[in-house]
PDB file as gemmi writes it, atoms N, CA and C in Angstrom:
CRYST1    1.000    1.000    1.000  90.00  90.00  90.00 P 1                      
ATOM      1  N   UNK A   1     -22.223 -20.085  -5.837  1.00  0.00           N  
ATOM      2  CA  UNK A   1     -21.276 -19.867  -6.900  1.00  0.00           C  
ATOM      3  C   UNK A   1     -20.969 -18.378  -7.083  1.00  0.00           C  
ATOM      4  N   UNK A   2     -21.652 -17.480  -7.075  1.00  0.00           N  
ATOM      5  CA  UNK A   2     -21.696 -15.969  -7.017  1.00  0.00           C  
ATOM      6  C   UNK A   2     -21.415 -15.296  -5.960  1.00  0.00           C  
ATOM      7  N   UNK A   3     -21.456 -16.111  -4.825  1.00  0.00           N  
ATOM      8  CA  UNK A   3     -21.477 -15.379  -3.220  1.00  0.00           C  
ATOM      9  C   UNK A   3     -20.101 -14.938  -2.946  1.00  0.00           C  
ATOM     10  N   UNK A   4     -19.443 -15.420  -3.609  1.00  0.00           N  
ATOM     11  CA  UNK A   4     -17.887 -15.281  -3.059  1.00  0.00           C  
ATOM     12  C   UNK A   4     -17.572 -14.052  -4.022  1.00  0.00           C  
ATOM     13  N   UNK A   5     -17.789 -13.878  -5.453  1.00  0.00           N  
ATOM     14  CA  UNK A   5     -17.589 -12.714  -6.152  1.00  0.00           C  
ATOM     15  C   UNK A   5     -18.276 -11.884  -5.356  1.00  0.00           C  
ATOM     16  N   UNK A   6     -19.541 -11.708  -5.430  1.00  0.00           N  
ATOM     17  CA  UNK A   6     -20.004 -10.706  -5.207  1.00  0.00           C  
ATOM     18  C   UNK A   6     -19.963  -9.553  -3.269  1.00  0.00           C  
ATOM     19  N   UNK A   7     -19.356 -11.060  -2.621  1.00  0.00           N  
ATOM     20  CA  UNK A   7     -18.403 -10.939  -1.804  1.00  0.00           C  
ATOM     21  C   UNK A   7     -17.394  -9.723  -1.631  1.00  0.00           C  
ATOM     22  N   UNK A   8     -16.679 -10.318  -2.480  1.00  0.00           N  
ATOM     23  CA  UNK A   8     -15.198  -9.730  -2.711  1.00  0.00           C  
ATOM     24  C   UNK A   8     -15.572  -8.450  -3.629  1.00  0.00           C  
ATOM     25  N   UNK A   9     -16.463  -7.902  -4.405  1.00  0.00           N  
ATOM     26  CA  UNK A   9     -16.894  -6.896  -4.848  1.00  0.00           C  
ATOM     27  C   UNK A   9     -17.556  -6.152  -4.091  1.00  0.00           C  
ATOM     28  N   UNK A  10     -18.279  -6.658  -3.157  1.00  0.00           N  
ATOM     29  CA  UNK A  10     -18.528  -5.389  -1.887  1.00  0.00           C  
ATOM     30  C   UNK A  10     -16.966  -4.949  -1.072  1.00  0.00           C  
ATOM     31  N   UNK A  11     -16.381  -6.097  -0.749  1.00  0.00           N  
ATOM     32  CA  UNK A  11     -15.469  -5.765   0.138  1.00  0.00           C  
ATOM     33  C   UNK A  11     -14.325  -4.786  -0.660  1.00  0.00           C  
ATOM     34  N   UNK A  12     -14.105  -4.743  -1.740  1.00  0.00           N  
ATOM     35  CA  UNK A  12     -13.807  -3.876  -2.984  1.00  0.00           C  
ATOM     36  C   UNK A  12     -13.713  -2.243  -2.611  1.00  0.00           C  
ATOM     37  N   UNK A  13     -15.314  -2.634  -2.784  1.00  0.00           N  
ATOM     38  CA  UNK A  13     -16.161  -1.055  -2.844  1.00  0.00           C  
ATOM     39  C   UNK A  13     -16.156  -0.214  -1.157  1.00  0.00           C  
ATOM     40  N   UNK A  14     -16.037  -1.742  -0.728  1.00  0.00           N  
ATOM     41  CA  UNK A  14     -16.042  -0.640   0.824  1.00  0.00           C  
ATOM     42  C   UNK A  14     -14.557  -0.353   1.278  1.00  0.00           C  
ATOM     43  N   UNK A  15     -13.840  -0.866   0.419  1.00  0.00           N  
ATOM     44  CA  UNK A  15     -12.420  -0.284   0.956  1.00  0.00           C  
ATOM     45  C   UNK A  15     -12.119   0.800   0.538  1.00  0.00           C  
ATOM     46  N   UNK A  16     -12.613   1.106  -1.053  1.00  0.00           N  
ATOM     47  CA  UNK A  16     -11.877   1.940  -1.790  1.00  0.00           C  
ATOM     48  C   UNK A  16     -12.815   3.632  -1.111  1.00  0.00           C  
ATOM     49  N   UNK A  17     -14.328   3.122  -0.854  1.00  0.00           N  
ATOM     50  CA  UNK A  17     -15.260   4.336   0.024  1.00  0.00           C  
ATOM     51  C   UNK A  17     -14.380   4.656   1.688  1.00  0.00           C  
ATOM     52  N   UNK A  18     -13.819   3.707   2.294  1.00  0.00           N  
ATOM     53  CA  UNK A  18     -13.232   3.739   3.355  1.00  0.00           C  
ATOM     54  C   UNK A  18     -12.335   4.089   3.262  1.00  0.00           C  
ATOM     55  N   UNK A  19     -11.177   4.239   2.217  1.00  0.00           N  
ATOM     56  CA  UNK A  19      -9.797   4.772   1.963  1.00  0.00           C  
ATOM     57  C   UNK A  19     -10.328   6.202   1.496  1.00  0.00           C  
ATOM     58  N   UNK A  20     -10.753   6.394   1.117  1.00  0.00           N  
ATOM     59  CA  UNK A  20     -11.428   8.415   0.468  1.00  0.00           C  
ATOM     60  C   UNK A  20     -11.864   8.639   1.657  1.00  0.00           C  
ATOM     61  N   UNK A  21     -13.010   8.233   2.740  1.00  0.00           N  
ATOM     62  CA  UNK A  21     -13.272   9.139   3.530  1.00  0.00           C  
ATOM     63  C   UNK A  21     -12.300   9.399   4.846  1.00  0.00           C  
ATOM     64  N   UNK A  22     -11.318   8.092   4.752  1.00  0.00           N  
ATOM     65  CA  UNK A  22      -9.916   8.114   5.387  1.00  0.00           C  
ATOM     66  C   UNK A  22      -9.500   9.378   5.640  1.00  0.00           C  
ATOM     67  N   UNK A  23      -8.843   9.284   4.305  1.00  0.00           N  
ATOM     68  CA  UNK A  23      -7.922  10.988   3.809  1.00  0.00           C  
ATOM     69  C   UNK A  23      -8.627  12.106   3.869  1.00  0.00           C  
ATOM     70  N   UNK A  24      -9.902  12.004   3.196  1.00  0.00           N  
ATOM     71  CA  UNK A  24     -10.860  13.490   3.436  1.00  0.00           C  
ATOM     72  C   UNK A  24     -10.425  14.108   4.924  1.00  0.00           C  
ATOM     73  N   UNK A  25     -11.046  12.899   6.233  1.00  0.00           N  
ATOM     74  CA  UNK A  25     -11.034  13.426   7.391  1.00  0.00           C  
ATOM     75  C   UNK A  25      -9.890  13.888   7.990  1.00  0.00           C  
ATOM     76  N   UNK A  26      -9.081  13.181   7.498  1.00  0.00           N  
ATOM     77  CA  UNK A  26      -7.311  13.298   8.185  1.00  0.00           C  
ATOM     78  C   UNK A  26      -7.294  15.073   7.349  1.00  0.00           C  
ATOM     79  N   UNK A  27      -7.540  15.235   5.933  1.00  0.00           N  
ATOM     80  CA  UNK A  27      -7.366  16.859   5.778  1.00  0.00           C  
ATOM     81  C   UNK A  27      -7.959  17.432   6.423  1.00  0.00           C  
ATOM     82  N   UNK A  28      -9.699  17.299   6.770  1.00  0.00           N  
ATOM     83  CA  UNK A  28     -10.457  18.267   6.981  1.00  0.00           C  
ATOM     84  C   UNK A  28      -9.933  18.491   8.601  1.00  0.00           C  
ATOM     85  N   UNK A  29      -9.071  17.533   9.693  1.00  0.00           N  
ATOM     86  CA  UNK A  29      -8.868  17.776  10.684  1.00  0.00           C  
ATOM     87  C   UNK A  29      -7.300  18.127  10.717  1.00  0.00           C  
ATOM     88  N   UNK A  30      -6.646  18.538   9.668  1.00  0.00           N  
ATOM     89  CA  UNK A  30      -5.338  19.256   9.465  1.00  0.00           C  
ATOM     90  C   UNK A  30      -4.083  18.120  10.186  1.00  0.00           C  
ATOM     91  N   UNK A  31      -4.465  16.737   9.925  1.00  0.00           N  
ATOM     92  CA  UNK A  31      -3.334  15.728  10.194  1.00  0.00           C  
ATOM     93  C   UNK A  31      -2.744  15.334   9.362  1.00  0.00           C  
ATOM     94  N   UNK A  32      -1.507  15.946   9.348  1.00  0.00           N  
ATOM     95  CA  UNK A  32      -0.355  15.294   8.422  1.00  0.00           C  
ATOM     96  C   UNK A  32       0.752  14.273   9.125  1.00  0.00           C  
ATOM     97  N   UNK A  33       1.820  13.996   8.242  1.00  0.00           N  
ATOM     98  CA  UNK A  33       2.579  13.199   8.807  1.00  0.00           C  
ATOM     99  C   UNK A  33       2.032  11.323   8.580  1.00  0.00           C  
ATOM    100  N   UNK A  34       3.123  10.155   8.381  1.00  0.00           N  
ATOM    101  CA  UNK A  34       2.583   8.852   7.666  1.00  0.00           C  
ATOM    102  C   UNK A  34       2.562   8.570   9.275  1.00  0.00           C  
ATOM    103  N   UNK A  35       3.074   8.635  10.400  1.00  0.00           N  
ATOM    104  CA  UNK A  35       2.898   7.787  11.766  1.00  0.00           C  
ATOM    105  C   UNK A  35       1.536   8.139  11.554  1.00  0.00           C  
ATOM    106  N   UNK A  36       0.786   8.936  11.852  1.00  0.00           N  
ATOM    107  CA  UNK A  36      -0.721   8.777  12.503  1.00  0.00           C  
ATOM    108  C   UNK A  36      -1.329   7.970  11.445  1.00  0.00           C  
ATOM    109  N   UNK A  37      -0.717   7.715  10.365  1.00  0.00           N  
ATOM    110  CA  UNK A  37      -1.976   6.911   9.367  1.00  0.00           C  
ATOM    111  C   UNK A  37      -1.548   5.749   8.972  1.00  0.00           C  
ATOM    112  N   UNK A  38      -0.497   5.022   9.445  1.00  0.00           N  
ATOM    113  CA  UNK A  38       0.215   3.697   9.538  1.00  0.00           C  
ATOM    114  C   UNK A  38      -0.899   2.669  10.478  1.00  0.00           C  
ATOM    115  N   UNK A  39      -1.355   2.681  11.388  1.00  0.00           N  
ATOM    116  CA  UNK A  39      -2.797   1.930  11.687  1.00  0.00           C  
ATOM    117  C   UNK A  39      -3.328   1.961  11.191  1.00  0.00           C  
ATOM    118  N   UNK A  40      -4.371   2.481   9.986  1.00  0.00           N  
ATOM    119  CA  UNK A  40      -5.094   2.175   9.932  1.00  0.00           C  
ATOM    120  C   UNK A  40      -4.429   1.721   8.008  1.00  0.00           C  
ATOM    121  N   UNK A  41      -3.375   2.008   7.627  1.00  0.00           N  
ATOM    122  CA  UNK A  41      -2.838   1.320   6.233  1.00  0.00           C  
ATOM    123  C   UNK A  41      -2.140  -0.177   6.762  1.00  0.00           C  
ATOM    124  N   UNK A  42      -1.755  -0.226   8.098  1.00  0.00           N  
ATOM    125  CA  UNK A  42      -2.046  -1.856   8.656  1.00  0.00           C  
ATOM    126  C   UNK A  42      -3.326  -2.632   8.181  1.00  0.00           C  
ATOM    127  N   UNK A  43      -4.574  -1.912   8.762  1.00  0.00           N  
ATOM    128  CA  UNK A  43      -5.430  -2.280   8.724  1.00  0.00           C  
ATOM    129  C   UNK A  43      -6.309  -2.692   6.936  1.00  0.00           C  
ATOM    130  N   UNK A  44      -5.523  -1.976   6.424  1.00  0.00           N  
ATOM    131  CA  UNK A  44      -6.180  -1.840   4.937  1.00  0.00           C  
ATOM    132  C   UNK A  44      -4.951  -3.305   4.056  1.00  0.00           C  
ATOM    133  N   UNK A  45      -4.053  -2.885   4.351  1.00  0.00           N  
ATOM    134  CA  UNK A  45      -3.175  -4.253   4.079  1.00  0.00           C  
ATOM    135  C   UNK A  45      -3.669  -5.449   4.433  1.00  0.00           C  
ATOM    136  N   UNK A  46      -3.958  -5.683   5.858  1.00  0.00           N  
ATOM    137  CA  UNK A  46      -4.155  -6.779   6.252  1.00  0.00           C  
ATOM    138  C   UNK A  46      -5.643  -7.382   5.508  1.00  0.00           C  
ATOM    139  N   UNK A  47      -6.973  -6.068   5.140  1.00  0.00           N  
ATOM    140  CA  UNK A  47      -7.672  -6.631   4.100  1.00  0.00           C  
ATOM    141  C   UNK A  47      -7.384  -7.281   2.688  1.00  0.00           C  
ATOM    142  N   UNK A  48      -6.589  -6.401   2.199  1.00  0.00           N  
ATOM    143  CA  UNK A  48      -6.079  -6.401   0.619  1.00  0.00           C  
ATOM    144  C   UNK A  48      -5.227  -7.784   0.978  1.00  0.00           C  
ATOM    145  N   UNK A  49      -4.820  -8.234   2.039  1.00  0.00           N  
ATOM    146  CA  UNK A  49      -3.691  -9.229   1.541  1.00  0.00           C  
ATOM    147  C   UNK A  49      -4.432 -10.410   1.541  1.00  0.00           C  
ATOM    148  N   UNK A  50      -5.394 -10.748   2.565  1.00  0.00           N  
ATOM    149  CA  UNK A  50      -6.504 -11.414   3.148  1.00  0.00           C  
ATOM    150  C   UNK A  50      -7.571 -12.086   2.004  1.00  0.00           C  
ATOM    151  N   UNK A  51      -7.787 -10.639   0.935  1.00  0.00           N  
ATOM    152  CA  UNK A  51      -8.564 -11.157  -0.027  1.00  0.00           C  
ATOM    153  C   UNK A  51      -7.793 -11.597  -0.903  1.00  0.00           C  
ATOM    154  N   UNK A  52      -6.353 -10.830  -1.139  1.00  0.00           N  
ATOM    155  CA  UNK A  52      -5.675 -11.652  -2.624  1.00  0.00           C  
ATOM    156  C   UNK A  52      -5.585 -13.729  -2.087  1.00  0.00           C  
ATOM    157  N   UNK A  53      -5.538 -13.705  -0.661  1.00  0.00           N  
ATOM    158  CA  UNK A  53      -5.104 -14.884   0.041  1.00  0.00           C  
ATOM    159  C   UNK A  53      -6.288 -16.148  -0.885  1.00  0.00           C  
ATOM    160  N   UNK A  54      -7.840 -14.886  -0.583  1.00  0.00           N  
ATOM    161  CA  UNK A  54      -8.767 -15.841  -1.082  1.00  0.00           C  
ATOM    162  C   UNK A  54      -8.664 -15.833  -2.631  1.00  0.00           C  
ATOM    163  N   UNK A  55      -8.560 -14.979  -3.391  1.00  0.00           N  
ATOM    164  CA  UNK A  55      -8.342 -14.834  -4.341  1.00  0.00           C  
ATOM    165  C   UNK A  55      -7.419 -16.165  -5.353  1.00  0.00           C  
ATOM    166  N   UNK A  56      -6.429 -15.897  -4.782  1.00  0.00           N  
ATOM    167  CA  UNK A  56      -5.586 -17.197  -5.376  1.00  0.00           C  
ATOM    168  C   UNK A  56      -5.459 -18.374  -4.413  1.00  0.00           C  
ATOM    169  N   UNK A  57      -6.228 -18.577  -3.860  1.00  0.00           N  
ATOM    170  CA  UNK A  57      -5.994 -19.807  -2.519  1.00  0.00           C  
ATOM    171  C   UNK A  57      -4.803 -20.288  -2.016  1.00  0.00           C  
ATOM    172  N   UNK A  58      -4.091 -19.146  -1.535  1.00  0.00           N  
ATOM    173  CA  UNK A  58      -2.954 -18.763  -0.974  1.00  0.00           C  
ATOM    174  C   UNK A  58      -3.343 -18.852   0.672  1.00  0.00           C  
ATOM    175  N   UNK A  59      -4.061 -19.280   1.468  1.00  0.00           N  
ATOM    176  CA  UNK A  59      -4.334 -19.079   2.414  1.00  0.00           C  
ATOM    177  C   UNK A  59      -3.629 -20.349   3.580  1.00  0.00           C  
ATOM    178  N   UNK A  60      -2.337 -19.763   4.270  1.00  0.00           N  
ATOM    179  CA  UNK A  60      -1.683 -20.883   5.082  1.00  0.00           C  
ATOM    180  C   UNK A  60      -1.085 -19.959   5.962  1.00  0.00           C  
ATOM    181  N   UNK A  61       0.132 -20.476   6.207  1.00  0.00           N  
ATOM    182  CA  UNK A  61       1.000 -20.154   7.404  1.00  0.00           C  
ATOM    183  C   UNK A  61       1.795 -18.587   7.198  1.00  0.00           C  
ATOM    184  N   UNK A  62       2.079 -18.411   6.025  1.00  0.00           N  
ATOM    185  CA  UNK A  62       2.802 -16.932   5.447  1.00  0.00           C  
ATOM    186  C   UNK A  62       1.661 -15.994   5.742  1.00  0.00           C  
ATOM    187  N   UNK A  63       0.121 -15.840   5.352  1.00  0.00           N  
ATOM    188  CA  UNK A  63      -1.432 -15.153   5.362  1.00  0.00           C  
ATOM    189  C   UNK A  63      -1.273 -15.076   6.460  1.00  0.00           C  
ATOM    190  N   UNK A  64      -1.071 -15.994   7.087  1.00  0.00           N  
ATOM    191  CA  UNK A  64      -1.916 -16.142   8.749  1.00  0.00           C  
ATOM    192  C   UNK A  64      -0.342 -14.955   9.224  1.00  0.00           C  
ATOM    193  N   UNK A  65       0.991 -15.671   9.488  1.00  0.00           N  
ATOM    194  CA  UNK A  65       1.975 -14.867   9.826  1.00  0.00           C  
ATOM    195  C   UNK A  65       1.825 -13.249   9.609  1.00  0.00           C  
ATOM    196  N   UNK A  66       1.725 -12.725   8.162  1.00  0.00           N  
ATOM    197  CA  UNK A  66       1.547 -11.226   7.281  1.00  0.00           C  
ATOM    198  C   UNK A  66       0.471 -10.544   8.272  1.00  0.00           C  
ATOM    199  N   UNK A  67      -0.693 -11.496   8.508  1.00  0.00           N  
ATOM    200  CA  UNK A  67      -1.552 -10.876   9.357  1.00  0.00           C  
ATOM    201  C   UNK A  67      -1.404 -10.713  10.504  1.00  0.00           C  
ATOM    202  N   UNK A  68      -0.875 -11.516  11.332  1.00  0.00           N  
ATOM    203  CA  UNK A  68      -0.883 -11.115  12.640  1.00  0.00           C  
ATOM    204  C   UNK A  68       0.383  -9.947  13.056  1.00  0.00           C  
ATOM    205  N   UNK A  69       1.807 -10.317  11.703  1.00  0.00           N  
ATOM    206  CA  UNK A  69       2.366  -8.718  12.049  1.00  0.00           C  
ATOM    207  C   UNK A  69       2.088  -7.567  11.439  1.00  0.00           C  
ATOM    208  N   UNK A  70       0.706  -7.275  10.967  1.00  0.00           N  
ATOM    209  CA  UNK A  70       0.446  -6.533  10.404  1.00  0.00           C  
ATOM    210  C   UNK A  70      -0.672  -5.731  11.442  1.00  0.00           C  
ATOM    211  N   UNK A  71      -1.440  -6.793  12.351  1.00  0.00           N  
ATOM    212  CA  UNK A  71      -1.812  -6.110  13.719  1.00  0.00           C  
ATOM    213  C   UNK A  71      -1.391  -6.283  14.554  1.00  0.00           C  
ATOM    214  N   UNK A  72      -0.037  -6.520  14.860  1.00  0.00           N  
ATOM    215  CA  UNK A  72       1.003  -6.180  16.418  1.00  0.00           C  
ATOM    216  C   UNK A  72       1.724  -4.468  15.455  1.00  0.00           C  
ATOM    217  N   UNK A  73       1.752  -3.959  13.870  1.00  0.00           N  
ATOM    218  CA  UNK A  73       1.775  -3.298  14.119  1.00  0.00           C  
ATOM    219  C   UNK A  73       1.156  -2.476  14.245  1.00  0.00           C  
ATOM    220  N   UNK A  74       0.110  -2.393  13.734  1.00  0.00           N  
ATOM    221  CA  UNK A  74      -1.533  -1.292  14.047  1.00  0.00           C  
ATOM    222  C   UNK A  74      -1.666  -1.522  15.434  1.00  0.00           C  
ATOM    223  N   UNK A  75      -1.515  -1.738  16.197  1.00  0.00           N  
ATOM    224  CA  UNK A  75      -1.202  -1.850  17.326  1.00  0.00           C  
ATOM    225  C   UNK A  75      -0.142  -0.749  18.155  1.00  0.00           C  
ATOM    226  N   UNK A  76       0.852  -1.221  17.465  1.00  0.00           N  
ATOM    227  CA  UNK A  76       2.019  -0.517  17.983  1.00  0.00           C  
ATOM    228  C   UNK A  76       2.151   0.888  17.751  1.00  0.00           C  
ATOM    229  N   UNK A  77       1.265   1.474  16.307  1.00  0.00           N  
ATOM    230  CA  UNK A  77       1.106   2.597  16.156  1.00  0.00           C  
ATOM    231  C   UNK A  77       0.309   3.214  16.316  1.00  0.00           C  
ATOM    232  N   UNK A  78      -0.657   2.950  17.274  1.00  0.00           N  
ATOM    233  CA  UNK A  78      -1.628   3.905  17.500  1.00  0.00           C  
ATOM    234  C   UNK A  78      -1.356   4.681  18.548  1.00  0.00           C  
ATOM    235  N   UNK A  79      -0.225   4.614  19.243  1.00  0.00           N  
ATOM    236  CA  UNK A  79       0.671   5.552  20.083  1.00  0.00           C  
ATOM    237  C   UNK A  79       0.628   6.848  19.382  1.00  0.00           C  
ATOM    238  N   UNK A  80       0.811   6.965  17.813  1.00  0.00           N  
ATOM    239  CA  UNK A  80       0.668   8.174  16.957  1.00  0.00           C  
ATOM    240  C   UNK A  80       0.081   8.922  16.350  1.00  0.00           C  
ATOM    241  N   UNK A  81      -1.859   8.141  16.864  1.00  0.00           N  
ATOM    242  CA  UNK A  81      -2.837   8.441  16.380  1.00  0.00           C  
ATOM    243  C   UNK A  81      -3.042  10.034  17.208  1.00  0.00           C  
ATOM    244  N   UNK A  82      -3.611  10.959  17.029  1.00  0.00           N  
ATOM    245  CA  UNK A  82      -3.858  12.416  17.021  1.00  0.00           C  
ATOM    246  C   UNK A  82      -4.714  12.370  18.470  1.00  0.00           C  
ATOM    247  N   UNK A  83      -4.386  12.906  19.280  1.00  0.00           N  
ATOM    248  CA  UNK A  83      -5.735  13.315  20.369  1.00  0.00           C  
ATOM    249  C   UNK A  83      -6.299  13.726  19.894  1.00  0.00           C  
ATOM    250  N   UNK A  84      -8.456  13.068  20.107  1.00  0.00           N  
ATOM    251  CA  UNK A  84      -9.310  13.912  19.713  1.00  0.00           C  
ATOM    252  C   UNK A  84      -9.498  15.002  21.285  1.00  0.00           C  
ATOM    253  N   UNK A  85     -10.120  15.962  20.595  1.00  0.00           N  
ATOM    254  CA  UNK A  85     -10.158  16.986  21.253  1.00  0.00           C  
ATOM    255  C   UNK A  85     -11.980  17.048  21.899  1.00  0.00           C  
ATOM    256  N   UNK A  86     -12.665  16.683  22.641  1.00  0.00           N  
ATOM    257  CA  UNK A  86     -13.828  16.500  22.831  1.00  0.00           C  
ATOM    258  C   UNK A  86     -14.468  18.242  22.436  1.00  0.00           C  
ATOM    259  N   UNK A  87     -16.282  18.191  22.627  1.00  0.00           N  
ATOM    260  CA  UNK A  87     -16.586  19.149  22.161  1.00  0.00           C  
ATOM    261  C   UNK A  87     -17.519  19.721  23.618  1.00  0.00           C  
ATOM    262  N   UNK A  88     -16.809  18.671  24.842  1.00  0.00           N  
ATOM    263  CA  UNK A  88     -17.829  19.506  25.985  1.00  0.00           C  
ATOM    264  C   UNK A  88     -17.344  20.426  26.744  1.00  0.00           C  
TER     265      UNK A  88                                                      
END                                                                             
């Protein structure tokens, strides 16, 4: 009876810790611009939509659709993700 709240209250907490250390790194490595950070706000959508899905038991053919073009486009944009620069 609790598993599913307390569920969805971790998955909460680890988005909102995963969205801050997101942005921190994108400043501390001087990347601007929305292309390089459109993968991974795919990726944060496709959570947030996923849980409202469970949330209101919305979960069918529109969820399933939202999601899968939501990673053909995180996909498509990681063409714009930043070369890392190795350190050897």
């Amino acid at each position: 009876m609790f598993m599913p709240t307390i569920l969805s209250v971790i998955l909460i907490l680890v988005l909102m810790v995963s969205v801050s250390v997101f942005v921190k790194r994108r400043k501390k490595a001087g990347v601007t611009g929305i292309k390089s950070a459109l993968t991974s706000i795919c990726l944060y959508l496709m959570a947030i939509i996923n849980l409202f899905a469970y949330w209101f038991d919305f979960s069918g053919v529109v969820t399933w659709t939202i999601t899968t073009v939501l990673i053909i486009l995180g996909v498509y944009f990681t063409k714009y993700l930043p070369v890392s620069r190795s350190k050897s």
